[in-house]
N, C-alpha and C positions, 0 to 999 in steps of 0.2 A: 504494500500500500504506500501511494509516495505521499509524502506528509504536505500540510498544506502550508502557504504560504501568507504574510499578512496581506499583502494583495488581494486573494482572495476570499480573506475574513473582512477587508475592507466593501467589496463588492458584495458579498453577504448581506454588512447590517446596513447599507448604503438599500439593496433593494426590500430589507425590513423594512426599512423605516419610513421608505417614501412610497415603496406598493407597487411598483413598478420597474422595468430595467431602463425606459428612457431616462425616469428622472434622477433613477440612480446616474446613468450613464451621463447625465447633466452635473448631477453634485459631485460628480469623481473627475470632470474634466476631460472624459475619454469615451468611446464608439461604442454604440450600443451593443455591437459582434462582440467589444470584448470584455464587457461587462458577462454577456450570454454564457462566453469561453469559460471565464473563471467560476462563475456557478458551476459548471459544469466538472471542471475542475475540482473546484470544493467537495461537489458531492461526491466524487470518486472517491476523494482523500478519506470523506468520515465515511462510507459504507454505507450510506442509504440515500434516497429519495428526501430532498430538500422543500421541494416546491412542487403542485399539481400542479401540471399545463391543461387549461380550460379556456377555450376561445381564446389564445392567447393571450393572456392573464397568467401572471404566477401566482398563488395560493399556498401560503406557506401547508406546509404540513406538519403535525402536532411535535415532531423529533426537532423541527427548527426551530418552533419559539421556543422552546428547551433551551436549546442550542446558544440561541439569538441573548437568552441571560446571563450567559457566560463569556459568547466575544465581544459584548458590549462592554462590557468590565476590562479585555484585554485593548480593546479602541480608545480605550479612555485612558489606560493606563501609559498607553503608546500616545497617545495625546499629551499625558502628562509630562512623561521624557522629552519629549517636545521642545515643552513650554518651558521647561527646566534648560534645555541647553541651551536655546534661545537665549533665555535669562541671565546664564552663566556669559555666554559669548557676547553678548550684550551689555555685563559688567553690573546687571540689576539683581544678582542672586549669587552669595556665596555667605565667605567668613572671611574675617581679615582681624589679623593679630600684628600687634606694635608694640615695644619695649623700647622707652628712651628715658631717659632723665631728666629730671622734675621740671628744668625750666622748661621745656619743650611738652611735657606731657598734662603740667595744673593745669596751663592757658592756651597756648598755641591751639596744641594738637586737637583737643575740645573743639574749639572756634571751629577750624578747616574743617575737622572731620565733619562735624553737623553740616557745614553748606555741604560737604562732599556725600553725606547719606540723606538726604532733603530729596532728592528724586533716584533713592534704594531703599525703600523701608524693609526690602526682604535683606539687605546686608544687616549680617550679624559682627559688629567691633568687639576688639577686645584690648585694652589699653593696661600695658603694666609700666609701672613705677620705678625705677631701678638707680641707682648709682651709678654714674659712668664706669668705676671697676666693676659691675655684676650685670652689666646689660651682655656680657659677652657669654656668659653662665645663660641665659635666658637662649641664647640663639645657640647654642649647642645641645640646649636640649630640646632646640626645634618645638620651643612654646611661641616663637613669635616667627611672622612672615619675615618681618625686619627690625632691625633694632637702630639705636641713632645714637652714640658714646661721645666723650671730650675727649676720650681715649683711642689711640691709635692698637690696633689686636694685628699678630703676625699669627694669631691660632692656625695651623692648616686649614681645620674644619669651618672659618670664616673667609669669606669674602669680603676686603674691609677698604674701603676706597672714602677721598675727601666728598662732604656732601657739602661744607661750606664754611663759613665763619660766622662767628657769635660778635660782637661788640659790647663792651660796659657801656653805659650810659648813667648819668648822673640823674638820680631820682630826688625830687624837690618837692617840700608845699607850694602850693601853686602862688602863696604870697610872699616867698623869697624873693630876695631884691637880686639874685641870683636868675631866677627863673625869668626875669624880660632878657636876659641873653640867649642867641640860637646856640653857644657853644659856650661849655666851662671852660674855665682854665682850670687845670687843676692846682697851679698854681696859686688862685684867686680862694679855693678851700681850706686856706691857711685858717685857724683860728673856729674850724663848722666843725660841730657834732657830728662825728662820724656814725655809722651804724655799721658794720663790716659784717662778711661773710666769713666763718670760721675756718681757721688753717687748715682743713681735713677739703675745706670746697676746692674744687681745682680753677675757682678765678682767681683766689687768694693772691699767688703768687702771682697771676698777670696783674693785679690792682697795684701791688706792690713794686711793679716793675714800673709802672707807668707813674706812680709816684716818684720813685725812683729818680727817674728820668727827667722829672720836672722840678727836683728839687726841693720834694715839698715832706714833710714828714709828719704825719698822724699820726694819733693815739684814737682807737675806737672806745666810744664812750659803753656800745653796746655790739656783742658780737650775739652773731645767729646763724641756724645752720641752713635756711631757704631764702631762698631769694622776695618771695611772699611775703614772707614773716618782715622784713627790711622796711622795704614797701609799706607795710603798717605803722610801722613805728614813725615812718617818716612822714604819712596823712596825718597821724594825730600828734605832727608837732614837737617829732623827739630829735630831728636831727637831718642831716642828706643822706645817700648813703650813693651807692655803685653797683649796679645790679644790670645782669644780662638784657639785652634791647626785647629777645624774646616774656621777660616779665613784665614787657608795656602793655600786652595785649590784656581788653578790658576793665583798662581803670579809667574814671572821668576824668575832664580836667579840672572839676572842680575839687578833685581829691588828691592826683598827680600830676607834678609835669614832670618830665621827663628832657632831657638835654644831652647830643653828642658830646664828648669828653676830651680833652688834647692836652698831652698828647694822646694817640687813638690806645685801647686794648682790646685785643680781641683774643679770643679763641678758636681754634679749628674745632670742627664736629666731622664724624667719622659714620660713614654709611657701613652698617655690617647685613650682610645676606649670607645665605649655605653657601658653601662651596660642593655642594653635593647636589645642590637640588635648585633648580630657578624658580628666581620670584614670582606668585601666581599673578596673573592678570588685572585679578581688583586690587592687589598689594601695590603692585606697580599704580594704578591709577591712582590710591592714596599716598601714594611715595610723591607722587607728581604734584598731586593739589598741595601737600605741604612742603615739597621743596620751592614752588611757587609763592606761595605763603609767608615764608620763612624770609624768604630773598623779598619780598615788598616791604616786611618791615625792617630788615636790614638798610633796606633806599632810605629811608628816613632819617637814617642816622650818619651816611656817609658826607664827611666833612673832605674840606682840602688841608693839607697837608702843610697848611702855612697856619700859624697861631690865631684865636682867635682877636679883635678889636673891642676892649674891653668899651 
């Protein structure tokens, strides 16, 4: 018995359902001989009489609408697969996993991701937390599409290429006599409350280079270990501080302002994906909206390389 094929379970519930082999042969886009064919075919396949031929007329017979309950279940099912890879190839249906660190992951990554699932509600996110030394732990155990480090990884089992540069920026109450300037000096922070990020953070040492550099030496009045945390201290009036460009996102002006820094400090960030396995397709799309992302609020902050005019 040769087995049958979906073509011809399609041609089946195609003339169930409409009564007829024209109109089947109309909703299947194809000749009424070949709709005829695969009836004929089908019934080979199952071993009985499908349809009574009466004045030409098919008439199901009692073994097909049996029949008719079960490959409607398999049409629908093959409908669904469909619909599904549509979806997938289409970029509107999967799972997408991220691991980066905190500046990127409180504010950033939130903001893009939402415009970026706003026309996917069938995308499932999944956003982890990490320390730039342990985001490289998360993508080896293959819990994230991709991950985003301050750390450069020579792991074999990573793939670990520059994704771009971070900036400090000078965070300000908005009624600082500071804050009517487009650029600090850091030189000009002689004598401010500082708020500092604790030695363990890895802009530490770039803050410190770029004070350095300008001459200027501070005492933090108050040290903390998020970039957020800073940020509030300095809304309600405890002080400046210097915090990554990416922790501008979502604060008013009526709470912060925010100011490029000179001389400049920045940070590299570090793209890690498998070296075993390529990035899925919706991962890439999210990779894109927030490399995107990342780089507009970088624009904001990029000054010339000549001092500011106080």
């Amino acid at each position: 018995m040769v087995r049958a094929n979906i073509r011809q379970i399609e041609a089946f519930n195609a003339v169930m359902k409409s009564g007829s082999v024209t109109k089947a042969a109309s909703s299947l886009f194809i000749s009424q001989p070949a709709v005829s064919k695969m009836i004929r075919a089908f019934e080979r396949s199952c071993g009985f009489a499908l349809f009574n031929r009466s004045s030409g007329r098919l008439v199901p017979t009692h073994e097909a609408r049996r029949l008719f309950l079960e490959t409607e279940k398999l049409i629908t099912g093959v409908a669904r697969i469909e619909n599904t890879a549509r979806a997938i190839r289409d970029l509107e249906r999967g799972e997408v996993s991220v691991v980066t660190f905190p500046a990127i992951s409180l504010r950033v990554l939130p903001l893009l991701a939402a415009r970026f699932l706003a026309d996917r509600p069938d995308v499932k996110l999944s956003i982890m937390t990490r320390t730039s030394n342990n985001v490289s732990e998360a993508m080896l155990t293959r819990a994230a599409d991709f991950g985003i480090s301050l750390i450069r990884s020579d792991h074999p089992g990573l793939r670990c290429r520059l994704f771009g540069e971070c900036s400090m920026v000078c965070a300000l109450p908005p009624g600082h006599p500071l804050a009517r300037r487009d650029v600090i000096d850091l030189g000009d922070l002689s004598g401010e409350r500082l708020i500092s990020l604790g030695r363990d953070d890895l802009s530490s040492a770039v803050v410190q280079d770029a004070f350095d550099r300008a001459g200027v030496q501070l005492d933090a009045s108050i040290s903390v270990q998020m970039a957020d945390t800073a940020c509030m201290f300095v809304r309600e009036g405890q002080g400046i501080s210097l915090v990554p460009s990416l922790t501008t996102v979502g604060w008013g002006a009526d709470e912060l302002v925010f100011r490029p820094i000179h001389p400049r400090a920045t940070m590299r960030m570090w793209l890690y994906t498998s070296a075993y396995e390529s990035m899925p397709a919706l991962a890439r799309k999210l990779l894109d909206t927030l490399e995107s992302g990342i780089d507009g609020i970088e624009t904001q902050f990029r000054v010339d390389p000549a001092p500011p005019v106080p």
